[in-house]
N, C-alpha and C positions, 0 to 999 in steps of 0.2 A: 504494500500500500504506500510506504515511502517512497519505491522507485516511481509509482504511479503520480504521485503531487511537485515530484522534483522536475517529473516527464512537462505534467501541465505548467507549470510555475517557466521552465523552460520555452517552453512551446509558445507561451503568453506575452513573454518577455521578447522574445524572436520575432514576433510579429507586430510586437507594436516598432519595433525598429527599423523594422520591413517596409512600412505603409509609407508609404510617398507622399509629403505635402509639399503642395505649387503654391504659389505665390499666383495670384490672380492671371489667368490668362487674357492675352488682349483678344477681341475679334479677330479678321486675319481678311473680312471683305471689302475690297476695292473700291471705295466712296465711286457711287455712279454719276454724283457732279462733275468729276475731276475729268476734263476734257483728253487726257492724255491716257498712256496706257504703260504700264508698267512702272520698275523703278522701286525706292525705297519711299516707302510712303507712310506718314504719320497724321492720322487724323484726329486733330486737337480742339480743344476749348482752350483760348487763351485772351488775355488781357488786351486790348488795343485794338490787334483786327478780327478780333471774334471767332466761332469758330471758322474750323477748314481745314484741307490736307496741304501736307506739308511735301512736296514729293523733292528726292533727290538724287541721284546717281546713282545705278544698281550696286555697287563696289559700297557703297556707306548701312549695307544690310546689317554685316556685324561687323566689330573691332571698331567703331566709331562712336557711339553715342552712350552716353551713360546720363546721370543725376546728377544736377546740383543742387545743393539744399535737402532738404527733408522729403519734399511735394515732386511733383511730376515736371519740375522745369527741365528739360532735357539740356546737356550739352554736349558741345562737338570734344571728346576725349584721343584724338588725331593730332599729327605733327601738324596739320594744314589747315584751311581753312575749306570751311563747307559751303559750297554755294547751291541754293536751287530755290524753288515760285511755290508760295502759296497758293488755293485756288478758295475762296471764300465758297459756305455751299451755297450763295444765289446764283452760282456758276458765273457769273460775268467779272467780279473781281478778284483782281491777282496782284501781287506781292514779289519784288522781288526779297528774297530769305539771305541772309548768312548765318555762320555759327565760326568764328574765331577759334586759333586752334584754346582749349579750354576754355572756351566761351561759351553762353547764352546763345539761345534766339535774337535774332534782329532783323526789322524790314524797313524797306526802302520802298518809296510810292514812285509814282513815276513823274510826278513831280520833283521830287525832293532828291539832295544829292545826300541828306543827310540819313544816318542808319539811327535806327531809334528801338530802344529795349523791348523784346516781350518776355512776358512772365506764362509758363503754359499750367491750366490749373487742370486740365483734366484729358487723358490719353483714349480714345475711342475705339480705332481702328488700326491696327499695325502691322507690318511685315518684319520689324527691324527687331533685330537682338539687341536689346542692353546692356549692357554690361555694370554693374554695381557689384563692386569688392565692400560692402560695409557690413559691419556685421547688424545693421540695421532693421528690425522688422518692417518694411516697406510691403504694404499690403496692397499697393496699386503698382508694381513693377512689373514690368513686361517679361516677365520672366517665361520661357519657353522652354517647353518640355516637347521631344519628337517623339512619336508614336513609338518608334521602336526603342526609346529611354524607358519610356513605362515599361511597354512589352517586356523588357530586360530585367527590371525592378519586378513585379510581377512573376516572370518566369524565375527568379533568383530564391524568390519567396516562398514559391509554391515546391523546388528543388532543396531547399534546406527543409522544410516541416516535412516531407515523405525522407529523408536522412532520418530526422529525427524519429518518424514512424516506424523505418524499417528497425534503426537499434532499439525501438522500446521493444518493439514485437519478437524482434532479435532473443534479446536478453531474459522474454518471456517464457518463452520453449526451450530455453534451457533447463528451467528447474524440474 
C-alpha cells in the first residue's frame, strides 16, 4: 500500500510539471482593411493614430521586437532601425512607422517631417515572435507556442506516466 501512495504522490507531482502554460496567444488573422498582403504585421490599439496594423518587412517576424515597459509598447530590439506604414482600419489612412534601433513606435504624416511618439496599449492580431527575456509575469505577450511544441510536451507527458505504469505494474508481479 506504500508502494501504491509513493506511485500516486509521484504520478501527481509528474504531471503537474508536465502541463504546459502559455502566456496569452495573439490571433494570427490578416486584418482584411490592410490593402497589402503579406509581411510582419501587428495589429494594434494605440495612443495618437488609433487603432490599425502595423505591417513590416517579412525578415522583422522574429529576432526583432520585444517590450518596453511593463504594457504592450512594442520595441525594435535590432542593430537597425525599422521602417514600414500603418494602415488605420477606415482603410484610407496611412502612416509612415519607425522603431529606432531600441526604440518605440513612431509616425510621421505626410505632412510633417517630424516623427512623433506612440505608446501601443493593446496587441490584436499578430504574426511576429516577441521576444521578452524578463522574468516578468506579462499576461498579454505574444508568446507562441507551434503545434508541434505542444505535441512534444504532450507526447513527453503521456511517455513518462506509462514509465511510470509499467514499473508500478512491474514491481507488482513480483511478489
Amino acid at each position: 500500500m506504500k508502494k501504491l501512495k509513493i506511485f500516486l504522490l509521484s504520478l501527481f507531482l509528474i504531471s503537474l510539471f508536465s502541463i504546459p502554460s502559455f502566456a496569452i496567444v495573439y490571433p494570427t488573422q490578416f486584418p482584411a482593411y490592410v490593402p497589402v498582403s503579406g509581411g510582419a504585421y501587428i495589429e494594434v490599439q494605440s495612443t495618437a493614430i488609433g487603432r490599425g496594423t502595423l505591417i513590416f518587412s517579412p525578415v522583422t517576424i522574429e529576432n526583432t521586437f520585444g517590450f518596453s515597459g511593463t504594457g504592450n509598447n512594442i520595441c525594435n530590439l535590432s542593430s537597425g532601425t525599422v521602417t514600414g506604414t500603418f494602415y488605420a482600419t477606415n482603410g484610407t489612412t496611412t502612416y509612415t512607422v519607425r522603431m529606432v534601433r531600441l526604440g518605440t513606435l513612431e509616425y510621421q504624416t505626410s505632412t510633417s517631417s517630424t516623427w512623433n511618439s506612440v505608446t501601443i496599449s493593446q496587441i490584436y492580431n499578430t504574426n511576429v515572435f516577441f521576444t521578452d527575456e524578463t522574468t516578468r509575469n506579462r499576461q498579454t505577450d505574444g508568446f507562441r507556442t507551434s503545434s508541434s511544441d505542444r505535441l512534444t510536451v504532450v507526447i513527453g507527458t503521456i511517455i513518462v506516466l506509462l514509465i511510470l505504469v509499467l514499473i508500478y505494474f512491474s514491481g507488482r508481479r513480483k511478489k
